[in-house]
N, CA, C and O atoms as CSV, one atom per row, in Angstrom:
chain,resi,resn,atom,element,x,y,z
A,1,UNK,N,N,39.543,231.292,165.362
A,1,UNK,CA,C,40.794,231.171,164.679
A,1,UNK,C,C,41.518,232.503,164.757
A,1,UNK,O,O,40.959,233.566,164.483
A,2,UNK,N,N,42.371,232.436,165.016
A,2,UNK,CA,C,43.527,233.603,165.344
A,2,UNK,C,C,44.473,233.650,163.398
A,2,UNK,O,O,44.891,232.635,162.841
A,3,UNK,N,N,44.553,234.961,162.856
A,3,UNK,CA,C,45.413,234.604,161.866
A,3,UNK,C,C,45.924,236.819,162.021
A,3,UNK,O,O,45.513,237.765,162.693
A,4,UNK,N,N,46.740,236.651,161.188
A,4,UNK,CA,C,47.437,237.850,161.171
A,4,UNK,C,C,46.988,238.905,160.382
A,4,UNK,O,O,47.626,239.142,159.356
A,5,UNK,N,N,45.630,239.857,160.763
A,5,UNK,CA,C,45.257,240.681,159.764
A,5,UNK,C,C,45.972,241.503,158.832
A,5,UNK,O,O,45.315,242.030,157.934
A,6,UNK,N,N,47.417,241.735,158.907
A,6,UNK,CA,C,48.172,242.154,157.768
A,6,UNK,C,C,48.222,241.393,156.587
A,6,UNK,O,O,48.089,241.885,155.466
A,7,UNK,N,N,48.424,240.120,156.835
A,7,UNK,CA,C,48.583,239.280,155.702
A,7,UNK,C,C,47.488,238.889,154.981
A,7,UNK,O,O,47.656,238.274,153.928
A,8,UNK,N,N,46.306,239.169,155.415
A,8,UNK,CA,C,44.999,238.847,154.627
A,8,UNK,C,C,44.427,240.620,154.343
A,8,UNK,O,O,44.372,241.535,155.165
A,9,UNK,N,N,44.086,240.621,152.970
A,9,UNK,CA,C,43.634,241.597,152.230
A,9,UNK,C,C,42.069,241.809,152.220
A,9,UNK,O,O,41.506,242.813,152.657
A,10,UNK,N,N,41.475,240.753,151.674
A,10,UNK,CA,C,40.374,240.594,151.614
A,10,UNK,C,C,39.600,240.013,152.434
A,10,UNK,O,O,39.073,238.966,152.059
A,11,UNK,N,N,39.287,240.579,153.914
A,11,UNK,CA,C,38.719,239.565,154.791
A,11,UNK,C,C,37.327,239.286,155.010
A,11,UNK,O,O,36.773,238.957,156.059
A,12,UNK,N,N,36.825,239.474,153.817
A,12,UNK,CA,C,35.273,239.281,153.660
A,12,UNK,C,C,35.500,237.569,152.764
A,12,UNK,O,O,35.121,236.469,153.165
A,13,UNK,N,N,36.097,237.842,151.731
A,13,UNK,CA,C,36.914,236.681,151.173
A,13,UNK,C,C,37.403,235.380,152.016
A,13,UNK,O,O,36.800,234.307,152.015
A,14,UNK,N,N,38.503,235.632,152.678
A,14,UNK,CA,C,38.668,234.655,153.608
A,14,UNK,C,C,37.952,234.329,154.569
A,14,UNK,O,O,38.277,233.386,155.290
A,15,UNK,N,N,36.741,235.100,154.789
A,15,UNK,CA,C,35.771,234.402,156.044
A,15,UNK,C,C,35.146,233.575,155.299
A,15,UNK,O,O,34.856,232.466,155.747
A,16,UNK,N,N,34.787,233.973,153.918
A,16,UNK,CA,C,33.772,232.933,153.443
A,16,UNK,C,C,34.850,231.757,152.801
A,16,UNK,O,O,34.418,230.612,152.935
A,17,UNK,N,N,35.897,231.840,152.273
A,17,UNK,CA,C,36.306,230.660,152.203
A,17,UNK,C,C,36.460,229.478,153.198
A,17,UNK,O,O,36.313,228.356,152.714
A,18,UNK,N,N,36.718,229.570,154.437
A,18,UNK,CA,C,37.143,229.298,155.565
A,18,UNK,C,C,35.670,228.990,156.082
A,18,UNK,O,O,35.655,228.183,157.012
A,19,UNK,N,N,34.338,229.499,155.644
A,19,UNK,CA,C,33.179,228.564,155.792
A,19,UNK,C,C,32.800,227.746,155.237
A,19,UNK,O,O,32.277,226.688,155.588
A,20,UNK,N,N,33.163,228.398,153.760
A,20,UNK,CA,C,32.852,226.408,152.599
A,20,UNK,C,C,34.032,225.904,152.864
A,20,UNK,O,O,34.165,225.342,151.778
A,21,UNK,N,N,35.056,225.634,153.462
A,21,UNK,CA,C,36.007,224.489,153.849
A,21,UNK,C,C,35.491,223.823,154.892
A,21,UNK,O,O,35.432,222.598,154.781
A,22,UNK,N,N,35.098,224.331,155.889
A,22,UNK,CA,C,34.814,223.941,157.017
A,22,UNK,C,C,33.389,223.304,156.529
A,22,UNK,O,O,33.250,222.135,156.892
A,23,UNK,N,N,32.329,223.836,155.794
A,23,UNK,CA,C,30.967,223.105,155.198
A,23,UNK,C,C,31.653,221.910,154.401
A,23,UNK,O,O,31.355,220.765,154.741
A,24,UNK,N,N,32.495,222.095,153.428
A,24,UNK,CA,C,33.028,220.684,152.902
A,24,UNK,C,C,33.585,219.675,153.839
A,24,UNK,O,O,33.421,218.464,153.692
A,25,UNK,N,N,34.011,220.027,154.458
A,25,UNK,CA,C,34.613,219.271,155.454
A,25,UNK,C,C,33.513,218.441,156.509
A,25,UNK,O,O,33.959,217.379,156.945
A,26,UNK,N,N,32.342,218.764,156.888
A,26,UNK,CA,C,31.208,218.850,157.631
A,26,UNK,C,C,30.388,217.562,156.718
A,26,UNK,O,O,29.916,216.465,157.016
A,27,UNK,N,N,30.507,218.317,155.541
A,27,UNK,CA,C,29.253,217.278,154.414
A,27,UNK,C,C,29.886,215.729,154.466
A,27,UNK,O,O,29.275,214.671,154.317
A,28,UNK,N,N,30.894,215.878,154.650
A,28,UNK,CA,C,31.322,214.088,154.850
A,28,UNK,C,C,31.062,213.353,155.294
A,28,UNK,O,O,31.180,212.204,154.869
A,29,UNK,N,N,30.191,213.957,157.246
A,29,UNK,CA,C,29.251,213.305,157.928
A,29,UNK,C,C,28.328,212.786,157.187
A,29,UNK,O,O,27.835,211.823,157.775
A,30,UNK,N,N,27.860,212.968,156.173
A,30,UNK,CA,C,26.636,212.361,155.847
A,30,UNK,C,C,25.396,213.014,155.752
A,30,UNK,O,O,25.388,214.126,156.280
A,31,UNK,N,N,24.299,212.631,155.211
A,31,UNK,CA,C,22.538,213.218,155.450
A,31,UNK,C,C,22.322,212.931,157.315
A,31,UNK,O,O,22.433,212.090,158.207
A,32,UNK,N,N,22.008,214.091,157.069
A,32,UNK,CA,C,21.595,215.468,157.015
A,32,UNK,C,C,23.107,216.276,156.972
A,32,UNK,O,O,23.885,216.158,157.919
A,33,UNK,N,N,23.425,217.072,155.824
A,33,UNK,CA,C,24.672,217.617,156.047
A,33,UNK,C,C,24.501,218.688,157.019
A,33,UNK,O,O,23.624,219.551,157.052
A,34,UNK,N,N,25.578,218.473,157.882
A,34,UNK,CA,C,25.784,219.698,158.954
A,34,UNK,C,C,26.401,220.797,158.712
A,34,UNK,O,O,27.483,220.511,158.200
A,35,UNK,N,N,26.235,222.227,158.844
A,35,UNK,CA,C,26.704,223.303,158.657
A,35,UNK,C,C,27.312,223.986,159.197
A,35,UNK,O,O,26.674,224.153,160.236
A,36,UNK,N,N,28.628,224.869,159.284
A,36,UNK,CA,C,29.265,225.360,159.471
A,36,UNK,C,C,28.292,226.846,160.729
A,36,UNK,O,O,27.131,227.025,160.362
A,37,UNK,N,N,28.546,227.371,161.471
A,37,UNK,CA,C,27.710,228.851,161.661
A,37,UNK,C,C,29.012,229.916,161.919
A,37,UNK,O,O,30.071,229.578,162.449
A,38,UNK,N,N,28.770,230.945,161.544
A,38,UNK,CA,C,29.860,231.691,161.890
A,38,UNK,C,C,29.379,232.512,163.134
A,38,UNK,O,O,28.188,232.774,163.307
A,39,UNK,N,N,30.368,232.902,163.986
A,39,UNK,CA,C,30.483,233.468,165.327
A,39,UNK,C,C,30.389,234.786,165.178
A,39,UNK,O,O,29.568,235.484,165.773
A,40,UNK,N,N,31.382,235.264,164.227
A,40,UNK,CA,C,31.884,236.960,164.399
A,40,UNK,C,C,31.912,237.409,163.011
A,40,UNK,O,O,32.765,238.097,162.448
A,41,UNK,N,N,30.468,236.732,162.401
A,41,UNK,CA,C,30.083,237.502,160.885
A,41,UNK,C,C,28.796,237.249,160.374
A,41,UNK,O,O,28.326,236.201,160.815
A,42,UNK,N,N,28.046,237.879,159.566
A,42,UNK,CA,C,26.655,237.067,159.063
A,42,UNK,C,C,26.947,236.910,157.280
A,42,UNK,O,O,27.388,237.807,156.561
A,43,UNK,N,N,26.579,235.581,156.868
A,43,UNK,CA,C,26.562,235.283,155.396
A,43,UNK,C,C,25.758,235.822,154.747
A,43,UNK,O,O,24.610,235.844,155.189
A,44,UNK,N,N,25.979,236.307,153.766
A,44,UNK,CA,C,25.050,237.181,152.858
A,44,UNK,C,C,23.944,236.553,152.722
A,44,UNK,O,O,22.896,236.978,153.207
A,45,UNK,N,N,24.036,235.402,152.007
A,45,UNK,CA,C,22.755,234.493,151.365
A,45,UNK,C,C,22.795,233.271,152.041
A,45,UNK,O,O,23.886,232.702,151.996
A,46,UNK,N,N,21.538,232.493,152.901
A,46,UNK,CA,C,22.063,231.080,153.118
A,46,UNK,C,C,21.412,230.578,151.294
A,46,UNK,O,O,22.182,229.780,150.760
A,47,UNK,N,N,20.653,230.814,150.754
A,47,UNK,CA,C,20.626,230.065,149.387
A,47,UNK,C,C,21.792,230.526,148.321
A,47,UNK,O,O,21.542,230.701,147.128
A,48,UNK,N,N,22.706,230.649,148.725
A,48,UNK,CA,C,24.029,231.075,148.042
A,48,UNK,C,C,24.381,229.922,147.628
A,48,UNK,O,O,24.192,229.013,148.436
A,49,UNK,N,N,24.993,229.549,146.284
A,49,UNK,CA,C,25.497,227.854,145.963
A,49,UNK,C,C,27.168,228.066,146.353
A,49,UNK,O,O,27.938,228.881,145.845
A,50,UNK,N,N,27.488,226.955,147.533
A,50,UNK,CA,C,28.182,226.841,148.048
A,50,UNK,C,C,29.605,226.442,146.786
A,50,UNK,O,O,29.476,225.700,145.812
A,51,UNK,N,N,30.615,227.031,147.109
A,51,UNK,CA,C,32.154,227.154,146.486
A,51,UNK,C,C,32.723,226.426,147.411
A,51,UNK,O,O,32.594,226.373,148.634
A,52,UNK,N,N,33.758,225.542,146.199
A,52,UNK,CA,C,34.899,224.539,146.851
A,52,UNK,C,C,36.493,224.832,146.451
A,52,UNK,O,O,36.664,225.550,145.465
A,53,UNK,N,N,37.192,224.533,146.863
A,53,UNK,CA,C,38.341,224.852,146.202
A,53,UNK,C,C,38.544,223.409,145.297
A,53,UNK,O,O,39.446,223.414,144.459
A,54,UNK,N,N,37.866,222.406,145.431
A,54,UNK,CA,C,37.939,221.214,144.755
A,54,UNK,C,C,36.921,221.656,143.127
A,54,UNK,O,O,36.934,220.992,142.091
A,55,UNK,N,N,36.472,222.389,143.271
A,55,UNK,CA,C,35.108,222.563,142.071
A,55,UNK,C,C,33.700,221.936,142.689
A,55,UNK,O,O,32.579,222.354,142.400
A,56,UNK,N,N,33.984,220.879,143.572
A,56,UNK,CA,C,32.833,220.223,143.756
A,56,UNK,C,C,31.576,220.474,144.864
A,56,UNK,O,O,30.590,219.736,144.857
């Protein structure tokens, strides 16, 4: 994804949002939920409890 590093502040922030969207988005497939991997970062925790912008 291409976006404009001026306009994003926090880009530790927006990488991880932009992985639980893409994981929410993923879990809809069904069991076994499929996961997101990132290319050009490593996630702190994979037992991290995943954030939605829905709450859910």
């Amino acid at each position: 994804m291409r976006y404009d590093r001026a306009a994003v502040r926090h880009e530790t922030l927006f990488a991880q949002c932009l992985l639980d969207g893409f994981d929410e988005i993923l879990a809809l497939a069904g069991e076994p939920v499929p996961r997101a991997v990132p290319a050009s970062f490593s996630v702190e925790s994979a037992d991290a409890p995943s954030r939605s912008v829905s709450g859910s």
